[in-house]
C-alpha positions in Angstrom: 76.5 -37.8 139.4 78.5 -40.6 138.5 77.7 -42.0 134.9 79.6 -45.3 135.0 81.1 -44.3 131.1 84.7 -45.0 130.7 87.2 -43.5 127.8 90.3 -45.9 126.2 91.8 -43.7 123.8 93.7 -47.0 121.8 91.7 -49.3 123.4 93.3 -51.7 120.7 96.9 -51.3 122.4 97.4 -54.4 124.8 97.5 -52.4 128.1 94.0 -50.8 126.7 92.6 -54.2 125.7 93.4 -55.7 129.7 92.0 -52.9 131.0 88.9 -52.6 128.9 88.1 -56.3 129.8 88.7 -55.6 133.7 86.1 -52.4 133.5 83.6 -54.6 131.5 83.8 -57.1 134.1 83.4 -54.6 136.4 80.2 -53.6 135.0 81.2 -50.1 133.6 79.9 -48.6 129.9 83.8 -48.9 128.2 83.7 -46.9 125.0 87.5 -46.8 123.3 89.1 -45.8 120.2 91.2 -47.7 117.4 93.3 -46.8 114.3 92.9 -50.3 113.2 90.1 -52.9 113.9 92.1 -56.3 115.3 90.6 -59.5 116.9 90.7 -57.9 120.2 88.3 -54.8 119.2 86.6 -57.2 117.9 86.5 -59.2 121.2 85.4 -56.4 123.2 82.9 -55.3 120.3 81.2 -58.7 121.5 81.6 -57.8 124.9 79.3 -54.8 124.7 82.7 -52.0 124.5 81.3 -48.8 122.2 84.2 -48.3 119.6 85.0 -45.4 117.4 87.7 -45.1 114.8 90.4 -42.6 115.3 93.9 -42.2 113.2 96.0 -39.8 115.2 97.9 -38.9 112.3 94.9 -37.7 110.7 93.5 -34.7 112.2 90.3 -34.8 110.5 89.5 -38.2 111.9 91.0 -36.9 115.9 87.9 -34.2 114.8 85.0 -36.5 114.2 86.0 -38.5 117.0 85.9 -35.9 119.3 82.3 -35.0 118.2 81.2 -38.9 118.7 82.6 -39.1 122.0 81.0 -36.0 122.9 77.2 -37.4 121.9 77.8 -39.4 125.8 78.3 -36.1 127.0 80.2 -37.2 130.6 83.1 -39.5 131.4 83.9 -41.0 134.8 87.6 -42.0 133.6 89.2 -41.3 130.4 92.6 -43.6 129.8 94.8 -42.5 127.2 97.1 -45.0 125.9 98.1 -44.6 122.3 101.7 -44.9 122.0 104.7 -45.6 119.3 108.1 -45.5 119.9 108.9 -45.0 116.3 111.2 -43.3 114.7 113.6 -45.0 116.8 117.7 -44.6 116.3 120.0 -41.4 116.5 118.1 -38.0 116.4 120.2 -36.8 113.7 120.1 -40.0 111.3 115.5 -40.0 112.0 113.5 -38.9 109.1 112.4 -35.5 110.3 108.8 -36.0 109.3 108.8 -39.6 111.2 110.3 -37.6 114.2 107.3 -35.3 114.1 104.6 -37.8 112.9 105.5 -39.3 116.4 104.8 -36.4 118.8 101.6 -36.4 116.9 101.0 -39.6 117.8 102.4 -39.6 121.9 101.5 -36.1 122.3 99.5 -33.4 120.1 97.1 -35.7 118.7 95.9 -36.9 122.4 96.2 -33.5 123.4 93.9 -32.3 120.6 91.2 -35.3 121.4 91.4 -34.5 125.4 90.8 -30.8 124.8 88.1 -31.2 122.5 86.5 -33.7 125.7 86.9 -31.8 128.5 85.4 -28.4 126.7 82.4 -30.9 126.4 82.3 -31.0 130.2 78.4 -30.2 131.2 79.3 -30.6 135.1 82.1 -27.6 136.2 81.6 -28.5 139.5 81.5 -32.5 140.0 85.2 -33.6 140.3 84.0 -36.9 139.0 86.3 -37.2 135.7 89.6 -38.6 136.1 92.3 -38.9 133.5 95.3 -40.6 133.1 98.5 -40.4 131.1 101.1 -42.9 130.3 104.9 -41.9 130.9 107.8 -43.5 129.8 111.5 -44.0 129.9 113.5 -40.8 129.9 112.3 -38.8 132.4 115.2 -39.6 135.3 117.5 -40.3 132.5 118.7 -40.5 128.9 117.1 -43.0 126.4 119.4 -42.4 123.1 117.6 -43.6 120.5 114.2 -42.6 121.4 114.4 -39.4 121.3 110.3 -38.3 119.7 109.2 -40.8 122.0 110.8 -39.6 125.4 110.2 -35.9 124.4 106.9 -37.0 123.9 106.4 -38.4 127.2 108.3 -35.9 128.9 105.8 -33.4 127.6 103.0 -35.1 128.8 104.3 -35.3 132.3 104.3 -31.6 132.1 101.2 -31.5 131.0 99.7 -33.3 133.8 100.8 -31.4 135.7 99.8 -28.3 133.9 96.0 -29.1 133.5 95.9 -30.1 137.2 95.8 -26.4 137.8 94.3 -25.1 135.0 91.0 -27.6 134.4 90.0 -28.0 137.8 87.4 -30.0 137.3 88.9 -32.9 136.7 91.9 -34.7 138.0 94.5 -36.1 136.2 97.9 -38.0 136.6 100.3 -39.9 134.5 102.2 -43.5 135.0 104.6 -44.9 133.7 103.9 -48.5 133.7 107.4 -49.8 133.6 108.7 -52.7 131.2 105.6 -54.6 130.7 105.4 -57.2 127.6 103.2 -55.4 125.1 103.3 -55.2 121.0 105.5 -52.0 121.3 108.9 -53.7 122.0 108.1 -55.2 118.5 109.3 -51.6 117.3 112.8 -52.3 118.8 113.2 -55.6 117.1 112.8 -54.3 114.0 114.4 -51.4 114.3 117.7 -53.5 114.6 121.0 -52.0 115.4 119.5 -48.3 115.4 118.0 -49.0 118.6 121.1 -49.1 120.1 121.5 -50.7 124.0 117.9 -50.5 123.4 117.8 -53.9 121.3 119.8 -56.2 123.5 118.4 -55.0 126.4 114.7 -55.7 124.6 116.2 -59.1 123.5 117.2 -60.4 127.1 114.1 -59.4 128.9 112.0 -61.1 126.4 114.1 -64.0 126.5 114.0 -64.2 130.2 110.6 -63.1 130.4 111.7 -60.2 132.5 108.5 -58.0 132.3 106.6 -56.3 135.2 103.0 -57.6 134.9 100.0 -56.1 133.2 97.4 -57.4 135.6 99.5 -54.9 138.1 99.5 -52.2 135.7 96.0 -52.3 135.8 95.7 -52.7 139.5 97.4 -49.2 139.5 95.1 -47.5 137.5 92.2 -48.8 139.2 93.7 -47.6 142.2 94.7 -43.7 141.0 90.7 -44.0 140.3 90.0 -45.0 143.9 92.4 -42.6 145.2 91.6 -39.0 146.8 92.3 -35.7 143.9 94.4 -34.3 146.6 97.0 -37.5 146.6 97.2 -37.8 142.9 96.1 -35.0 141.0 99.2 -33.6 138.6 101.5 -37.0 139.6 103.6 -39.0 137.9 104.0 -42.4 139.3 105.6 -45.3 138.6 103.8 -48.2 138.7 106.3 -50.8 139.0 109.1 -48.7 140.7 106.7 -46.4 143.5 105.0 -47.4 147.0 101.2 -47.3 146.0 100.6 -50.9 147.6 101.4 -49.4 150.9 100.7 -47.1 153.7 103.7 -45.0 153.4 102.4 -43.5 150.0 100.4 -41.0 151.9 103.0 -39.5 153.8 105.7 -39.5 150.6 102.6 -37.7 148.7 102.9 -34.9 151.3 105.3 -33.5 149.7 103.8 -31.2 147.0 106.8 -31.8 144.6 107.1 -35.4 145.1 106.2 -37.6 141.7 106.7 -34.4 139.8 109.2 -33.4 136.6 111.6 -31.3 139.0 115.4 -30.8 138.7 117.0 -32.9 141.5 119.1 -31.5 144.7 119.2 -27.4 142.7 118.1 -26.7 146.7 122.2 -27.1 147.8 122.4 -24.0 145.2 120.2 -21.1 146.0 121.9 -18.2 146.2 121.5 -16.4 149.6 119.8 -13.1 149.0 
């Protein structure tokens, strides 16, 4: 039974806000979380959204948020979108706690929040909840620089794919929602020269206004929703860079290991036995 309730874990972050005010719209119950209340929580606190505090970086407040989200009992759709791409410069030169403050942050802390969800689950049977992950850069190539945030990501994408077989009761996919103009490039400004490439290359698409839009971003996740659990359960798409507009997805998705963290070509080397 379908309960209309939808999940925004950082509703606060920009791609959270858009898509919270497309699900109002749409006449769903949006409940989200925050780490600090802005105009735009505000906003949606207006608009009727349910928001609860949560400091990922705190376990203690990950804790109580998991017991308030678990008084609604059932989610339709659970969006998690918290996201920093801080520490950012060379691995080696990164304040080690920073490093690890950040997989907290892109990774554990979610991870801790969705487990403490999904044991919640009253329905084993219904299929109804959907999840989704973001991705980022890194994953079919090197980011230097970035390194807690693209092992964060990375690990996620993994974990998509692990919890697609292990909770089956749900189905979940992660997207990378490509180079989209949100708050977080604001991290790469100030981080200066130890961003690396990163910088000038953050400088020139923001000067340009070289972004992939955020209304298609959330025309993506609305359709991973709408899709079938046996096209995108354990995926990782790209929402600016994959097919999902057309037809030819289906037969691409086929493929069991397409839209999956896989080593490329190691086919060519398997040793005859």
């Amino acid at each position: 039974m379908k309960t209309n309730n939808r999940l925004i874990v950082s509703i606060s972050s920009d791609i959270g806000y858009e898509l919270a005010i497309d699900w109002i719209n749409r006449g769903f119950n949006v409940c989200g979380t925050y780490r600090t209340m802005s105009e735009n929580c505000i906003k949606l606190k207006e608009l009727g959204a349910e928001l609860i505090e949560c400091d990922l970086l705190n376990t203690l407040s990950v804790n109580e948020s998991i017991n308030s989200l678990n008084k609604i009992k059932q989610w339709d759709a659970i969006v998690i979108a918290s996201g920093s791409q801080e520490p950012i410069g060379l691995f080696i030169d990164c304040n080690f706690d920073d490093w690890e403050n950040s997989l907290r942050v892109n990774f554990s802390s979610p991870m801790r929040l969705l487990q403490g969800i999904l044991k919640n689950k009253t329905n084993k049977t219904s299929n109804q909840t959907k999840v989704i992950l973001f991705a980022g850069g890194g994953s079919n190539g090197v980011v230097p620089n970035y390194s807690a945030y693209t092992s964060s990501k990375i690990a996620l994408i993994k974990m998509c794919e692990l919890l697609s077989e292990e909770v089956k009761d749900i189905t979940i996919t992660i997207l990378g929602p490509g180079w989209v103009n949100t708050k977080i490039h604001q991290e790469t400004l100030k981080a200066g020269k130890s961003a690396g490439d990163g910088l000038s290359k953050t400088k020139e698409s923001i000067r340009n206004k070289n972004f992939y839009p955020l209304e298609k971003v959330i025309q993506c996740i609305n359709w991973i929703l709408n899709s079938d659990k046996s096209l995108v359960n354990g995926r990782n798409f790209s929402s600016a860079h994959d097919p999902w507009e057309h037809d030819t997805i289906d037969a691409i998705l086929s493929n069991k290991n397409n839209f999956k963290l896989r080593r490329y070509g190691n086919d060519l080397f398997k040793k005859e036995k």
